[in-house]
TORLOMAR-849551 format. One record per residue (C-alpha): residue in one letter; residue number from 1; z negated, x, y. Coordinates in steps of 0.25 Angstrom, whole numbers. Layout:
// TORLOMAR-849551
- A:NUM:Z:X:Y .
...
***
This chain:
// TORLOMAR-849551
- X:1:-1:158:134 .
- X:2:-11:162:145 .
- X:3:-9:152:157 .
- X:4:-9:159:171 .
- X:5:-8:154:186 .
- X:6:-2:162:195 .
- X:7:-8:161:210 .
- X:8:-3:169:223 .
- X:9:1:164:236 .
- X:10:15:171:236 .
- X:11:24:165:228 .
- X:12:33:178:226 .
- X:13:21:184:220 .
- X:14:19:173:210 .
- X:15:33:174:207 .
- X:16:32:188:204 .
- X:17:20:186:195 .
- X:18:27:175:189 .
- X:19:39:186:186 .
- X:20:32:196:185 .
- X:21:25:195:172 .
- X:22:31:191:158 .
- X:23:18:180:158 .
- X:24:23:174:145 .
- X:25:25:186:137 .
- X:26:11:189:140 .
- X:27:6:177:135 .
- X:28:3:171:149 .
- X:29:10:157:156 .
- X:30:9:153:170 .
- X:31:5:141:172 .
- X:32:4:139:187 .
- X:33:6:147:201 .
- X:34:-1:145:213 .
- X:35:0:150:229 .
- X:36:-13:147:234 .
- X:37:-28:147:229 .
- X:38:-28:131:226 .
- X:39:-17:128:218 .
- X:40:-20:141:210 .
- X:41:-33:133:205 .
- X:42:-28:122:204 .
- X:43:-19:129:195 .
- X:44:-29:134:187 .
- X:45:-36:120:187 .
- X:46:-25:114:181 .
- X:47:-16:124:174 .
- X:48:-30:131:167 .
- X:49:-23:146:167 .
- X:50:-30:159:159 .
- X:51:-28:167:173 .
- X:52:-24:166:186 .
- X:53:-16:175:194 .
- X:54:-19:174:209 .
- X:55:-16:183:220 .
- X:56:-31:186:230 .
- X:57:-26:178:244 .
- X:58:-20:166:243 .
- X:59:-22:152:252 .
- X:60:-32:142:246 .
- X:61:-42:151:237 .
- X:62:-41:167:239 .
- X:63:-41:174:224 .
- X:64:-56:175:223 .
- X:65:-59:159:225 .
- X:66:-47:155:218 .
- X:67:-52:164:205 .
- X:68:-66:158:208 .
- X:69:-62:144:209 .
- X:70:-53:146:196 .
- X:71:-63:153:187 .
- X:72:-73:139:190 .
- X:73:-62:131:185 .
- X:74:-57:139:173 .
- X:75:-69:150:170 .
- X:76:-60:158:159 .
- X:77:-49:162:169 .
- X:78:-42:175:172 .
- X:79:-37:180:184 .
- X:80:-28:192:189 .
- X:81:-28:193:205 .
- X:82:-15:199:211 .
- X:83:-16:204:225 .
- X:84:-11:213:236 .
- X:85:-23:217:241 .
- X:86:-32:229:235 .
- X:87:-44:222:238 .
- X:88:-56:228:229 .
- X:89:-66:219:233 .
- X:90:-58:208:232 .
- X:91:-55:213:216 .
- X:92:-70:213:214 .
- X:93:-73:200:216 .
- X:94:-61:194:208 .
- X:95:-65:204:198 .
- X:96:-79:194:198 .
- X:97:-71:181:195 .
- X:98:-66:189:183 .
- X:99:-50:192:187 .
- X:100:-43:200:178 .
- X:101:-36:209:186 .
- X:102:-32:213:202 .
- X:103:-16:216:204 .
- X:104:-11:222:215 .
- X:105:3:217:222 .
- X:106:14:220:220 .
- X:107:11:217:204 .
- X:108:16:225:194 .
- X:109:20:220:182 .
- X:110:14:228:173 .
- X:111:0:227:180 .
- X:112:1:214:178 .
- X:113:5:213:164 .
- X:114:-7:222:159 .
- X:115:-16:214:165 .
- X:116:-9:200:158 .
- X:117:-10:209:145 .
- X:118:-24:212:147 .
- X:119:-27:197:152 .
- X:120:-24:191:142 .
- X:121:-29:199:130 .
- X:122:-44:196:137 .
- X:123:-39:180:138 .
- X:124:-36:179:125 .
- X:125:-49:187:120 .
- X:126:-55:176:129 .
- X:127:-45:164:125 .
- X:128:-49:168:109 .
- X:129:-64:166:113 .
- X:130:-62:154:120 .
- X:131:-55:150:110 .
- X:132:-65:152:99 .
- X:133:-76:146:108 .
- X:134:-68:133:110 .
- X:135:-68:131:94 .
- X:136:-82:133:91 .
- X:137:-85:124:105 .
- X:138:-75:116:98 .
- X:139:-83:116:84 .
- X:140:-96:113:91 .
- X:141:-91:100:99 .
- X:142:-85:96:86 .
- X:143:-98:97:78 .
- X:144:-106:90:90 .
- X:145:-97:77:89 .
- X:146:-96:80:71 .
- X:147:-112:77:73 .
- X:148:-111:67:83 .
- X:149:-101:59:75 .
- X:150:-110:59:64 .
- X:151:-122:53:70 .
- X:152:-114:43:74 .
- X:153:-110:41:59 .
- X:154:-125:40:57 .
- X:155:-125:53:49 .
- X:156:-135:61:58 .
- X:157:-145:61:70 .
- X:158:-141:68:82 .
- X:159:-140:85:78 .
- X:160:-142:98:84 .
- X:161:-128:97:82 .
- X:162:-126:86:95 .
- X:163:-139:90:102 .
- X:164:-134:105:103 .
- X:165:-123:98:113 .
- X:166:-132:99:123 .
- X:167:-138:114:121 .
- X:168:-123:120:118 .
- X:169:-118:116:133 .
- X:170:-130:119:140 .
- X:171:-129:105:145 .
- X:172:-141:100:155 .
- X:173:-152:89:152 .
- X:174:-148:76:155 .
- X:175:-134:70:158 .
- X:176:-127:60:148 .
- X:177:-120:62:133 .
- X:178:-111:54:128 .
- X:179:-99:51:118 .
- X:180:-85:49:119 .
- X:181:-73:46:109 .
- X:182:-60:47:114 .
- X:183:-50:40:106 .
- X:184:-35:44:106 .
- X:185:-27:32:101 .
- X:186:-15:35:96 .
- X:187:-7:22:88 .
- X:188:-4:26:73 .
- X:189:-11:40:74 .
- X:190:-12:39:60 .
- X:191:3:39:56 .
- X:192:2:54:67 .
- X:193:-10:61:61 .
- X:194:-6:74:67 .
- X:195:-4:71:80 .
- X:196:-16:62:80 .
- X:197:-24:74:76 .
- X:198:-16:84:88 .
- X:199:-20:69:99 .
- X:200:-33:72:94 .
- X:201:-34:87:96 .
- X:202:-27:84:111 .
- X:203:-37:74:114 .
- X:204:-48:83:111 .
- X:205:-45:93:120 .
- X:206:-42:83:131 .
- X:207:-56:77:128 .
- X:208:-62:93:128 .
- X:209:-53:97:140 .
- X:210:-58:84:151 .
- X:211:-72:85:148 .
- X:212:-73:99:150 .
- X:213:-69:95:164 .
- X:214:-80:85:164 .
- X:215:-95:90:169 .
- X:216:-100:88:155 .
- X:217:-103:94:141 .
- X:218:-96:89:129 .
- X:219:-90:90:114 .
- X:220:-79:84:109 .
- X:221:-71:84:96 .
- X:222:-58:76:90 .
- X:223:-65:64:79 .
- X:224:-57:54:72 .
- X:225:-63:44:81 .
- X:226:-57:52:93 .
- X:227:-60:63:103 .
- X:228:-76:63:104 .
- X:229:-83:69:113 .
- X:230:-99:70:116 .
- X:231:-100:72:132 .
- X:232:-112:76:141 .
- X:233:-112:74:156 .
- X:234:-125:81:165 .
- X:235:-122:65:174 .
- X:236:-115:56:168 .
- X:237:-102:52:177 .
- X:238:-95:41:173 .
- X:239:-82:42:181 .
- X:240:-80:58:178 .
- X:241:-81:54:162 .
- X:242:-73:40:162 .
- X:243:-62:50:171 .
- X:244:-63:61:160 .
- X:245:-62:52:147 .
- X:246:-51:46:155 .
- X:247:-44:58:158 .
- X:248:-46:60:142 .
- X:249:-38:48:139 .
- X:250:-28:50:148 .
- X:251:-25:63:143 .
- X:252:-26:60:129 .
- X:253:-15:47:131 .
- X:254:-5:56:139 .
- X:255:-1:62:125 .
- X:256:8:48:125 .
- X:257:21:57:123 .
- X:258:14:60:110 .
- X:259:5:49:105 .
- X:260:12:36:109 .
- X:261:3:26:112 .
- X:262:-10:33:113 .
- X:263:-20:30:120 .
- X:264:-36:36:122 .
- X:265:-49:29:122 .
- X:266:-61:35:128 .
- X:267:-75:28:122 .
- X:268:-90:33:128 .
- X:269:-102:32:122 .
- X:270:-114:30:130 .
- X:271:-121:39:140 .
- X:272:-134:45:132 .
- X:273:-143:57:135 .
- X:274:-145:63:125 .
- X:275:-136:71:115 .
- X:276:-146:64:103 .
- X:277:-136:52:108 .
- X:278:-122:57:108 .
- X:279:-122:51:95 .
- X:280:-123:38:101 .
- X:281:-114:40:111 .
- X:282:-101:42:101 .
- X:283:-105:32:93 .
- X:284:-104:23:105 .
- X:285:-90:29:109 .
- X:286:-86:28:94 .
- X:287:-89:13:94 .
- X:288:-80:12:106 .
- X:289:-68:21:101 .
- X:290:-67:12:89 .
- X:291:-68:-1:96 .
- X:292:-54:3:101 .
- X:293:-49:-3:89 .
- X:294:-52:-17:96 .
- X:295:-52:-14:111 .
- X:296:-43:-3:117 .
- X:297:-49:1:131 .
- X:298:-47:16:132 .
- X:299:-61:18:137 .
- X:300:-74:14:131 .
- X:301:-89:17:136 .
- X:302:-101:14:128 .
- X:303:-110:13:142 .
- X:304:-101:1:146 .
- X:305:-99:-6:132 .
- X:306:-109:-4:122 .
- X:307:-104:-2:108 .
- X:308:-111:-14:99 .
- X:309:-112:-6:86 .
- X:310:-117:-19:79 .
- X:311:-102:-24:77 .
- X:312:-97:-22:63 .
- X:313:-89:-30:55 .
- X:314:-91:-33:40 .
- X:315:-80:-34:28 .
- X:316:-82:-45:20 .
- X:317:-87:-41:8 .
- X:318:-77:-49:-2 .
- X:319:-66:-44:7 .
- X:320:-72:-28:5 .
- X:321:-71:-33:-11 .
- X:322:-57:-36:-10 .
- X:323:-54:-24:-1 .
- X:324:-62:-15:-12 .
- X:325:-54:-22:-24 .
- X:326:-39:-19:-16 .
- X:327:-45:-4:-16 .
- X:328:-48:-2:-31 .
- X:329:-34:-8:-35 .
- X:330:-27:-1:-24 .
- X:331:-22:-17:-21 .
- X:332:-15:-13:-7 .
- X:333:-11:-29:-6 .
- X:334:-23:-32:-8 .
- X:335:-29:-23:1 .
- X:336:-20:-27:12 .
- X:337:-22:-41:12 .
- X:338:-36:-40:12 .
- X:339:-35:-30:25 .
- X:340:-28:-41:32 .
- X:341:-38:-52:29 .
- X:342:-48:-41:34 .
- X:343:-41:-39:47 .
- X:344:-41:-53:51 .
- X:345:-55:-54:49 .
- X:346:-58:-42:57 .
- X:347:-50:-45:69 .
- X:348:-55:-59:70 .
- X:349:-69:-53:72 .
- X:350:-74:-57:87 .
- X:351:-76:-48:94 .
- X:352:-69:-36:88 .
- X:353:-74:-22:90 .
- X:354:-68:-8:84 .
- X:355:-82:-6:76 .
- X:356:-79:-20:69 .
- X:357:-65:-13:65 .
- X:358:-72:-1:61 .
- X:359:-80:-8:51 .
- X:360:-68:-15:44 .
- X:361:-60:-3:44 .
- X:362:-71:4:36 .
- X:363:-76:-7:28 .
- X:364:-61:-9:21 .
- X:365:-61:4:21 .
- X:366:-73:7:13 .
- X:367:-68:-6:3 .
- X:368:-57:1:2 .
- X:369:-64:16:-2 .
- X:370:-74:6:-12 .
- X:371:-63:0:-19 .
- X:372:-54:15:-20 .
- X:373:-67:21:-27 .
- X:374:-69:11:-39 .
- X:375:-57:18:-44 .
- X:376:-60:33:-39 .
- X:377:-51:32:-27 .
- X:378:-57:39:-16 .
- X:379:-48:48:-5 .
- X:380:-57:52:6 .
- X:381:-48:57:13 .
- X:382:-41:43:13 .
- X:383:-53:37:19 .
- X:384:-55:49:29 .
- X:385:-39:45:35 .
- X:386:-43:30:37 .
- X:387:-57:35:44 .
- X:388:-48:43:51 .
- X:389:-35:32:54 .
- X:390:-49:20:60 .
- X:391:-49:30:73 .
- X:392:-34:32:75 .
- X:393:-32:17:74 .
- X:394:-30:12:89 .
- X:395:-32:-3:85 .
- X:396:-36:-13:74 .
- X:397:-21:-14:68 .
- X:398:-20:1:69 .
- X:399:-33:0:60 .
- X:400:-29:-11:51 .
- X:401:-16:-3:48 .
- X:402:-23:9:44 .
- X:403:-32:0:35 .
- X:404:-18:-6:30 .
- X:405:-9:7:29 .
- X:406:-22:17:25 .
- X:407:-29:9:13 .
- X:408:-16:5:7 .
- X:409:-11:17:8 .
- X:410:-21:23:0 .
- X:411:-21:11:-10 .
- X:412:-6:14:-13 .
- X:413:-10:29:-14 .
- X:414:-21:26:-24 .
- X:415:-13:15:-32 .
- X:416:-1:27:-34 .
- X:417:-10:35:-37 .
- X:418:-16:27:-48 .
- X:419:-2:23:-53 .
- X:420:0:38:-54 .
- X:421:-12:42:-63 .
- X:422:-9:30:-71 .
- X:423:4:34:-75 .
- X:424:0:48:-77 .
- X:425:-5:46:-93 .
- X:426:7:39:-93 .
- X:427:15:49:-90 .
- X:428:7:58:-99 .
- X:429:9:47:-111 .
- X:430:26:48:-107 .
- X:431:25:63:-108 .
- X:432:18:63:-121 .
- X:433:27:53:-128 .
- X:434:38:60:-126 .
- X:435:33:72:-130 .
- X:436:28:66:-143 .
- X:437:39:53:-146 .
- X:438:44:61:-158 .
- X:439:30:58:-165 .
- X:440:24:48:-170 .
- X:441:18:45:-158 .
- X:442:8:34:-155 .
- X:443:3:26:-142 .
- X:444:-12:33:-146 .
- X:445:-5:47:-147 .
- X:446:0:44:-131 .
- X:447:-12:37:-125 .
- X:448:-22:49:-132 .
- X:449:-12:59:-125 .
- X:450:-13:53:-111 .
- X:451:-29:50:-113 .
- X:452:-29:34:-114 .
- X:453:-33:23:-122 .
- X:454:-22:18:-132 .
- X:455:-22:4:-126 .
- X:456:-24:6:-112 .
- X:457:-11:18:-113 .
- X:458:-3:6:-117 .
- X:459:-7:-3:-107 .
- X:460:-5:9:-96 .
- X:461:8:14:-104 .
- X:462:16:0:-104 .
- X:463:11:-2:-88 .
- X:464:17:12:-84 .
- X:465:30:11:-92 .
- X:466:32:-4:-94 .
- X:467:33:0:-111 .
- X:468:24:0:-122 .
- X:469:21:15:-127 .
- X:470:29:12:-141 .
- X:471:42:5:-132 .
- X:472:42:19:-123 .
- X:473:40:27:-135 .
- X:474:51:20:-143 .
- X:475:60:21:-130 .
- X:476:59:36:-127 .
- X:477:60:38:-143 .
- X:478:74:30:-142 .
- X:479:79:37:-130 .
- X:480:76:51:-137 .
- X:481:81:45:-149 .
- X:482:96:41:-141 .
- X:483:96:55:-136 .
- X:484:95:63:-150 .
- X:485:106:53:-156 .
- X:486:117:57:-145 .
- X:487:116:69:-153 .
- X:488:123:76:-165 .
- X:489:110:84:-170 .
- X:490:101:72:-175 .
- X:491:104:62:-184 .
- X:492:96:47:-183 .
- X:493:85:52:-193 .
- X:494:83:64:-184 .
- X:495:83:57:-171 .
- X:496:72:46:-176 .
- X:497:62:56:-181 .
- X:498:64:65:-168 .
- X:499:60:53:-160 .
- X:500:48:50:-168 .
- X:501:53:39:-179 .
- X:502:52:44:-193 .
- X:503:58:31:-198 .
- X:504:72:31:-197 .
- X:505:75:16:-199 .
- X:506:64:13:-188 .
- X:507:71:23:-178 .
- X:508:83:14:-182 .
- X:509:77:2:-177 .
- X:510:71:7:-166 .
- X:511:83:12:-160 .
- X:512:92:1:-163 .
- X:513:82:-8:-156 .
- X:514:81:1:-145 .
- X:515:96:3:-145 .
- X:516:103:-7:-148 .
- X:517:111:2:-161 .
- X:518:104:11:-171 .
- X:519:103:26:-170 .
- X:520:115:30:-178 .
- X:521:125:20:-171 .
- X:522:119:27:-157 .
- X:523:121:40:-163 .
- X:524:136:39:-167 .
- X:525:139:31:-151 .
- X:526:135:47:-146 .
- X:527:142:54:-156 .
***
């Protein structure tokens, strides 16, 4: 729908504007109504309408400074002057600021409705436009912070890519760059991937929307390490930017009715002057952002607390054997207690910083991957959820749980998996036997089917089905042999050779031992 502000100083006009049209069948909503020349822009300051219907004469701002005044605050809108006067100069000049069209009181209805028609066929050739220039300005800031983040992963020295930041926005020599990340925390985002993902989106445009307001250029794109953004600022104004980012947070943690619990940081990176820095910048705020996961204020600023990229913490290397061995046997207890162990060790570290927890998160982690791959275990897209679950974790318990639930998780996947193709040959080998029980068959005969070793088929054939393979073969043979006896067609003879015994008397045996009474005495009990 196309937002509209109505504006005249005689309310029975705005009524009959208001009655006068079918605005929603024509795919128009008004969104505000104004009887002087200063409400009507701050109508259009803060309801951001496609047009704006205003009559030429009213108190505060006559039409032509109301429509000047507007078009400075929102460039893209339209206008349609309604008036009682046939004033041509007065037409030409509005007809300068870009108004649509000039109506005559009284209005008619159908004047009015062709010009709404043919409005908004132009606003939504314009609205498609803008609509494709906002993706590929989109695209753009996305592959300007895509380079960025990767300098900071050490990947590349400062591109074209970043520098063009400066050439693409015209933006003057000098004035001040720098980073920022910010950081919606949301507790147990992961069990809520969906609506993390929408909190993200939302935040995004919160982010875009505040510091277009700001005298500045920037890009900005959603990561998994929050909303980040690369901002430039001709003089650097500390309390317009700390009332902005705060305005960010605010407006990011009203969505309480929908997120419970969450909350916004804001982290800086320094002040450099150069876009060859930027890089430097968001590595800074980076540091910051994941420092939350020890300290919790919801703004950080690398010009007043320097990141000290020099504190890491170090598994111990027996404790990374053991976490590597849990790993290859898909040993969740043993994999949990270790994880405790490692815990308290951690937490006991003085002082504790979020880089510290960084560096044991991907350190078991990486054990963890070591120990998968001695048996071809590798999911990468089992790794790329965990990367993913360290920047949605608000605290070091949040992080230790994801450690807990997400590795063992995967370890009882892998484990069911394995159980799974382990029991396929010998579902292969049951199929086969009783396919074949009627021959002369042979423990060779089933393993050569199935593609095994005679001997290692009968350890792995008694550890799936708790019976020798000559026990489940006498077995399925007796129970074929039961059925065939309750009949009238087959005498004993006949029932031992079409289970596979050619010798009657060892049928006999057999049965009885099985039984507890011989075939013919079992045959006459069903006669």
């Amino acid at each position: 729908m196309l937002r509209v502000v109505l504006a005249d100083d005689e309310k029975k006009v705005l009524l009959l504007m208001r009655k006068l049209i079918d605005w929603e069948g024509l795919g128009f909503e008004i969104v505000g109504m104004a009887s002087d020349g200063i409400s009507a822009l701050d109508q259009v300051r803060e309801k951001k309408p496609h047009l704006l219907v205003t009559d030429i004469r009213m108190p505060g701002y006559d039409g032509i400074d109301l429509i000047r005044q507007a078009k400075q605050i929102q460039p893209g809108l339209h206008f349609i002057i309604v008036s009682g006067y046939r004033q041509f100069e007065y037409a030409q000049n509005a007809l300068k600021y870009g108004v649509e069209g000039y109506l005559l009181k009284p209005l008619k209805q159908e004047e009015m409705v062709d010009l709404l028609i043919s409005l908004k066929e132009k606003m939504g050739e314009e609205a498609a436009i803008e609509y494709r220039l906002k993706k590929s300005s989109e695209r753009e800031q996305e592959r300007i912070i895509d380079t960025l983040m990767t300098e900071v992963r050490g990947g590349v020295r400062t591109s074209s890519t970043v520098r063009s930041f400066d050439l693409e926005r015209g933006l003057p020599e000098g004035g001040s760059y720098f980073a920022a990340v910010i950081k919606p925390n949301i507790p147990s985002a992961a069990e809520n991937q969906d609506g993390f993902r929408a909190m993200q989106k939302h935040a995004l445009e919160i982010v875009r929307q505040e510091l277009g307001q700001m005298d500045c250029g920037f890009v900005a794109s959603a990561r998994r390490e929050g909303i980040v953004a690369a901002v430039y600022t001709p003089e650097y104004q500390p309390v317009e930017v700390k009332r902005c980012f705060t305005k960010i947070r605010k407006e990011i943690e009203k969505q309480r009715d929908l997120f419970w619990g969450i909350r916004a940081a804001v982290c800086l990176g320094s002040r450099q002057s150069t876009t060859e820095k930027l890089s430097v910048s968001l590595k800074e705020a980076i540091w910051l952002c994941i420092d939350g996961l020890c300290h919790t204020p919801n703004w950080r600023d690398a010009e007043a607390e320097t990141p000290d990229f020099s504190l890491h913490y170090t598994l111990d290397g027996a404790q990374k054997r053991r976490f590597q061995e849990a790993a290859a046997c898909l040993n969740t207890e043993q994999y949990a207690e270790e994880l405790e162990d490692s815990y308290r060790a951690v937490m006991s570290m003085q002082p504790l910083w979020g880089q510290m927890l960084e560096d044991w998160f991907r350190q078991i982690l990486t054990a963890v991957r070591y120990g998968l791959q001695q048996d071809g275990s590798a999911d990468e897209q089992f790794y790329q959820r965990m990367e993913d679950g360290l920047w949605q974790c608000t605290n070091a318990q949040e992080l230790l749980r994801l450690l807990q639930d997400g590795v063992s998780g995967e370890l009882n996947r892998l484990r069911r998996e394995r159980s799974q193709r382990e029991a396929r040959p010998i579902t292969d080998a049951k199929h086969f036997i009783q396919q074949h029980y009627q021959e002369s068959l042979r423990l060779e005969d089933v393993s050569n089917a199935v593609g095994f070793n005679a001997t290692y088929f009968s350890a792995m054939f008694k550890k799936e089905t708790g019976q020798n393979f000559m026990d489940y073969l006498t077995e399925l043979r007796m129970n074929k042999a039961k059925e065939l006896l309750c009949g009238d067609e087959c005498s004993v003879q006949d029932v031992a050779e079409q289970v596979g015994y050619r010798d009657l008397k060892y049928f006999s045996r057999l049965f009885k031992k099985t039984t507890g009474i011989s075939p013919s005495d079992y045959k006459k009990l069903y006669r």
